[in-house]
ROMARMAR-516119 format. One record per residue (C-alpha): chain; x, y negated, z negated. Coordinates in nm, 4 decimals. Layout:
! ROMARMAR-516119
   kette          x          y          z
       A          X          Y          Z
...
//
This chain:
! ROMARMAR-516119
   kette          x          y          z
       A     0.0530   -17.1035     0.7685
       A    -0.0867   -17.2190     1.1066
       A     0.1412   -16.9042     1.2299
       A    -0.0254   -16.6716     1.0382
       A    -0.2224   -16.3966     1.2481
       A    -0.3199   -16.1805     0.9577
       A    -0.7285   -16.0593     1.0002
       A    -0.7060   -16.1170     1.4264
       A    -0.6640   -15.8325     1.6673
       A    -0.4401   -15.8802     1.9684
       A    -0.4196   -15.6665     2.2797
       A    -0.1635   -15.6328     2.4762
       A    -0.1875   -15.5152     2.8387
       A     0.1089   -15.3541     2.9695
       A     0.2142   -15.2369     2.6090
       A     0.4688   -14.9796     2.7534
       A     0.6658   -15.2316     2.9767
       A     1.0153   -15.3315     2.8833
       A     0.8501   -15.6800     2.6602
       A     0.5601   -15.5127     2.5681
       A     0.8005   -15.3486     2.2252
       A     0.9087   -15.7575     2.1953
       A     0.5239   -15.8847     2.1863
       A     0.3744   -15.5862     1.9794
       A     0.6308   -15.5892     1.6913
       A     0.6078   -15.9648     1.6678
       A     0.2141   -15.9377     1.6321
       A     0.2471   -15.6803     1.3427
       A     0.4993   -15.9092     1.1686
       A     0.2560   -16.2390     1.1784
       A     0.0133   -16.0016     1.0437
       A    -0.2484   -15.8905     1.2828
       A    -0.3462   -15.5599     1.4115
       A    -0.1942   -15.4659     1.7544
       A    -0.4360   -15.3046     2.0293
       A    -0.2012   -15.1483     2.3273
       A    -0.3152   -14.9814     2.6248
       A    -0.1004   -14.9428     2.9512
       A    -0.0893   -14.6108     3.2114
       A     0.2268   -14.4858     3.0623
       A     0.2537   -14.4033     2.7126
       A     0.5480   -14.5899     2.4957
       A     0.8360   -14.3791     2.4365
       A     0.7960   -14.1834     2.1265
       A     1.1067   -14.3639     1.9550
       A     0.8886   -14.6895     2.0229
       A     0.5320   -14.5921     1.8979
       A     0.7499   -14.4569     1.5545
       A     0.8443   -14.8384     1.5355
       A     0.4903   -14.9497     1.5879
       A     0.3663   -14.7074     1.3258
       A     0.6694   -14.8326     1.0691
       A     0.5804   -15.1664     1.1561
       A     0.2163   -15.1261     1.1177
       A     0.2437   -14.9603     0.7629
       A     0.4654   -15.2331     0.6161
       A     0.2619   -15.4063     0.3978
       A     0.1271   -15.7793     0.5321
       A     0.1141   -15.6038     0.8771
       A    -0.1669   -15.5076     1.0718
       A    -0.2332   -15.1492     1.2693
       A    -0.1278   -15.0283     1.6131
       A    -0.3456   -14.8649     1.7897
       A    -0.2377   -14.7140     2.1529
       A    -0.4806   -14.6222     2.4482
       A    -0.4326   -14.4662     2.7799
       A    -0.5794   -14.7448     3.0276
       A    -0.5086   -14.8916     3.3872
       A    -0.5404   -15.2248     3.4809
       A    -0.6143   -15.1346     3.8270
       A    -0.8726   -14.9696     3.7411
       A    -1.2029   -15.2267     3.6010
       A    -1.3868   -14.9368     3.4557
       A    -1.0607   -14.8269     3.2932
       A    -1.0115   -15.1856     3.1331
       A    -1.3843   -15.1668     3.0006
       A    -1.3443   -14.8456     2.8417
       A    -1.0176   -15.0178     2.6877
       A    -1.2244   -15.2541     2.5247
       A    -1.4914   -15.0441     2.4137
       A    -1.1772   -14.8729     2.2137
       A    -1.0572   -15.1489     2.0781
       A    -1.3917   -15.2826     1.9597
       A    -1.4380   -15.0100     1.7934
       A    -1.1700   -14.9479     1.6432
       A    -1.0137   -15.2997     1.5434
       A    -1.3399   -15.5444     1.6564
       A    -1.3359   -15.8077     1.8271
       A    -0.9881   -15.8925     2.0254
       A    -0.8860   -16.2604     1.9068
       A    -0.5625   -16.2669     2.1413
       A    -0.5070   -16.1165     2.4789
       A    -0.1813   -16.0927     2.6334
       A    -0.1550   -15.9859     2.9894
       A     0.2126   -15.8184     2.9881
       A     0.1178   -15.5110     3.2695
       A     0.3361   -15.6391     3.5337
       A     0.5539   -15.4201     3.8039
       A     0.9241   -15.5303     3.8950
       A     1.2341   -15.4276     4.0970
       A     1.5496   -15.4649     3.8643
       A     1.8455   -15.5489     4.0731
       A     2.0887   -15.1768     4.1154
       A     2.2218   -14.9896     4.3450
       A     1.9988   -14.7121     4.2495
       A     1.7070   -14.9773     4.3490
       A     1.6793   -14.9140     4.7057
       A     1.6588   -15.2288     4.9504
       A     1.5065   -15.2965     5.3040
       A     1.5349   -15.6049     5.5472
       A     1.2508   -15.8578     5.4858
       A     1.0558   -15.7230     5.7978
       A     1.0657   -15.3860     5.6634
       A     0.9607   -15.4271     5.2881
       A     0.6899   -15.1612     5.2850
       A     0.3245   -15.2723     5.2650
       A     0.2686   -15.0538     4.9944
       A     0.5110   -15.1958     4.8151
       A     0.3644   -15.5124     4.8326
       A     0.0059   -15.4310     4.7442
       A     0.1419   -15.2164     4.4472
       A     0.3029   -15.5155     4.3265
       A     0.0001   -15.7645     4.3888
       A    -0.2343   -15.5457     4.2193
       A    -0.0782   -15.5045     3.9226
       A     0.0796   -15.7908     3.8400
       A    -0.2047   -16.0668     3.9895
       A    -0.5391   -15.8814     3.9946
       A    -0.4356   -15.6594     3.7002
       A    -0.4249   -15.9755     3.4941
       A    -0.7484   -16.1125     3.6759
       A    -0.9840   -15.7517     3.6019
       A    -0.8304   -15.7617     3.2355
       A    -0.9219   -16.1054     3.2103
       A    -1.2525   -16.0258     3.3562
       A    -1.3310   -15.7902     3.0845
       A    -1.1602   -15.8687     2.8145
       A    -1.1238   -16.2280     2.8264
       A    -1.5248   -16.2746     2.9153
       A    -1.5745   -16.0467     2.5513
       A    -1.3675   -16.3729     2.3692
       A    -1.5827   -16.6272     2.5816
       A    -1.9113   -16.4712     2.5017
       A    -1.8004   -16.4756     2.0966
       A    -1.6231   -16.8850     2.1370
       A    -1.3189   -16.8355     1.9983
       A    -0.9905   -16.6721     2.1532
       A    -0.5897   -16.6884     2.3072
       A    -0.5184   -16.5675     2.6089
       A    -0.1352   -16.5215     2.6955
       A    -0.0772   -16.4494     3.0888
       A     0.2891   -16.3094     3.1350
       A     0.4825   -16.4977     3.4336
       A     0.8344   -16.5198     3.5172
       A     1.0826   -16.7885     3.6582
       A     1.0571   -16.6385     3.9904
       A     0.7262   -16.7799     3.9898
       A     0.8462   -17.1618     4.0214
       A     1.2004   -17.1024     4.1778
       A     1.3062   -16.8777     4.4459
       A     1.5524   -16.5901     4.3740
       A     1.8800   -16.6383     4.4394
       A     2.0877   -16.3703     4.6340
       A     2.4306   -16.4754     4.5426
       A     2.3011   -16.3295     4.2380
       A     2.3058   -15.9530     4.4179
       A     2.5459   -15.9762     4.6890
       A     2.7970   -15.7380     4.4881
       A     2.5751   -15.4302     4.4731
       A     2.6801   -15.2286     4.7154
       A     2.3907   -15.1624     4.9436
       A     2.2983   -15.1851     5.3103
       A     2.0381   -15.3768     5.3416
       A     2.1528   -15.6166     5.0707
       A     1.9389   -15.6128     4.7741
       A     1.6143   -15.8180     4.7733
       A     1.4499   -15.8940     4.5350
       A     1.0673   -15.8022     4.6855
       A     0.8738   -16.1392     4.7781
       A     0.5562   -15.9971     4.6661
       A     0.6350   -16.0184     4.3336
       A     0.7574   -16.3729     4.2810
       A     0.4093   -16.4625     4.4553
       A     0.2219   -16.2495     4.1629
       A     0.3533   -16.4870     3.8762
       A     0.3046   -16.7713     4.1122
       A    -0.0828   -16.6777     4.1070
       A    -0.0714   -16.5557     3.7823
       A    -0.0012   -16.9293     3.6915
       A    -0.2691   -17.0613     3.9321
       A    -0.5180   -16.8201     3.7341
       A    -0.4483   -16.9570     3.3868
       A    -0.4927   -17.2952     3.5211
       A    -0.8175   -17.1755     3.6181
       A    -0.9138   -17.0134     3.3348
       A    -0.8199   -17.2902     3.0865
       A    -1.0900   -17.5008     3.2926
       A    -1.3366   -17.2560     3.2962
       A    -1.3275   -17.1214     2.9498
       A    -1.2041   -17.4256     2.7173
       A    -1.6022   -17.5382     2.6138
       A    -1.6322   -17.1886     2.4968
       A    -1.3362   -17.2342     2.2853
       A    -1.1427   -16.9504     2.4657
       A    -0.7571   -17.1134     2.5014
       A    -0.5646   -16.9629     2.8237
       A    -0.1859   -17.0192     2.9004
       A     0.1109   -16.8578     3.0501
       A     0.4262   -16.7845     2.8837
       A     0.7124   -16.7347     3.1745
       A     1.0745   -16.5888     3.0768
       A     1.3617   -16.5996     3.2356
       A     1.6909   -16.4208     3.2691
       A     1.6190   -16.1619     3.0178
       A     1.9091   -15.9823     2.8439
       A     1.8630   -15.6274     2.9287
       A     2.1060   -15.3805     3.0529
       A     2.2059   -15.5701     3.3724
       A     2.5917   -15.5248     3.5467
       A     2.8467   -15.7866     3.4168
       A     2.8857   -15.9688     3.7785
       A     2.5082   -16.0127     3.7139
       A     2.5104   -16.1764     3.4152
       A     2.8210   -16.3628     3.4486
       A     2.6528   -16.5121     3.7820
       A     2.3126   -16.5806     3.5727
       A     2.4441   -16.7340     3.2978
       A     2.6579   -16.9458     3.4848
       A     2.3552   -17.1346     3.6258
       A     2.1352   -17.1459     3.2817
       A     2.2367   -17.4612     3.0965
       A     2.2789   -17.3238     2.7854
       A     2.5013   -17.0632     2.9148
       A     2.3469   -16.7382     2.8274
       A     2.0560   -16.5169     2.9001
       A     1.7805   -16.4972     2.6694
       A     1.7123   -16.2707     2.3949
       A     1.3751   -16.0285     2.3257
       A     1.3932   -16.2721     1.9939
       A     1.4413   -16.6121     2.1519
       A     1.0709   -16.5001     2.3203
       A     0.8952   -16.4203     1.9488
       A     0.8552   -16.7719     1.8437
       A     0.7016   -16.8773     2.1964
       A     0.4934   -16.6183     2.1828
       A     0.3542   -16.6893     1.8524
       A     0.3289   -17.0314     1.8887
       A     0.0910   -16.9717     2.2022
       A    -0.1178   -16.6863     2.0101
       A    -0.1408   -16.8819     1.6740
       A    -0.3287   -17.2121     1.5533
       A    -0.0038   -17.4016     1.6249
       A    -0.1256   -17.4436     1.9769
       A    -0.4701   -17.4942     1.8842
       A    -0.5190   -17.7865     2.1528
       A    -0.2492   -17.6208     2.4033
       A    -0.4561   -17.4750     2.7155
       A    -0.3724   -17.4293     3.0946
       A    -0.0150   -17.5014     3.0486
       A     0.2961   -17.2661     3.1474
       A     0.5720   -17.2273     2.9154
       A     0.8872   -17.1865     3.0793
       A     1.1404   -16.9642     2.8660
       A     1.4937   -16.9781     3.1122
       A     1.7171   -17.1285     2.8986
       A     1.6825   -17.4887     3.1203
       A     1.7345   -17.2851     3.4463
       A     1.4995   -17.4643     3.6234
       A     1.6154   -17.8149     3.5460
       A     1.8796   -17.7763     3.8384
//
């Protein structure tokens, strides 16, 4: 099957974030071994899933390791990890990403006050994180001609958010959803477009996979004001993202590079 990941290693950057559980236990499933590093350890209730997972047989191994993207010589040690203890990493998914998740426990400030180091917290995760860990681990595929990288956007990276979607949390300043962060996934985007130029004669394939509207724990006014402007009249799943995801990673996309998948359900059609 053209699906079939069995004998690759994949990494996955960010493996602790809220999708990270989505992209690791479909990687184990298609067969390959799973190599996770982020700055915050999965919750123990997680890494027992990854272990189950990873002992089913057909499955590959999970592996986690304490590592920064921030932090270059943090993301080379990462690799030296993983190369030594799965090889050489066949798939890369950049998933380390900070976001503000709309509550009233959020906190919110007028647009002239968002704090700078809000912002630069957000940029350097989300867009030079993805750029150092590309750097490193992304240069290891080139130099070996054969690889899938998977760059993590987000719809707020082609369409601006909308504030009717937050104006019933109660909170003075309104919420806002920080500015810094759509323009991450925007240059996220911008870098895989890059990269898909700059690696594809050495084989390397780089593209980003963008959800949006994902179900998960947000207030009912929320979601009934979401869904109301998706087409198909729901918010996604953490399964309606596996089969992207695949796809991307696997031989199915074998002459897919520099593209951005868009996973919103048809949001962005209107």
């Amino acid at each position: 099957m053209l699906s079939d990941l069995t004998g690759r290693t994949a990494v996955v950057a960010g493996v602790g974030g809220k999708l990270g559980r989505v992209w690791t236990k479909a990687f184990l499933q298609a067969g390959s071994d799973v190599f996770g590093f982020d700055r915050v350890e999965p919750e123990e209730e997680v890494l027992k899933e990854f272990t189950e997972h990873s002992q089913e047989e057909g499955a590959g191994r999970f592996a986690f390791h304490y590592g920064d993207v921030t932090d270059r010589s943090s993301v080379q040690r990462a690799l030296d990890e993983c190369l030594a203890r799965h090889g050489p990493p066949s798939i890369l998914v950049n998933n380390a990403g900070i976001d503000q998740p709309p509550s009233a426990a959020s906190g919110s400030w007028l647009f002239e006050d968002i704090p700078e180091e809000l912002s630069s917290a957000v940029l350097d995760v989300n867009a030079a994180g993805v750029l150092r860990t590309c750097q490193v681990f992304g240069t290891e595929m080139a130099r070996r001609g054969r690889g899938s990288v998977i760059n993590i956007g987000s719809l707020y990276g082609s369409v601006a958010p909308d504030p009717r979607f937050y104006d019933h949390i109660e909170l003075d300043p309104p919420f806002l959803k920080p500015p810094a962060y759509g323009m991450s996934k925007a240059g996220v985007a911008a870098l895989t477009r890059y990269l898909a130029t700059f690696w594809g004669p050495s084989g390397v394939r780089v593209n980003t996979l963008s959800p949006g509207g994902v179900l998960g724990g947000q207030d009912p006014q929320f979601r009934e004001k979401f869904t109301a402007r998706v087409p198909l009249r729901r918010m996604a799943t953490e399964e309606d993202l596996v089969g992207p995801l695949l796809f991307l990673a696997s031989d199915m996309s074998r002459y897919v590079t520099g593209t951005e998948l868009v996973v919103d359900g048809g949001f962005v059609c209107w």
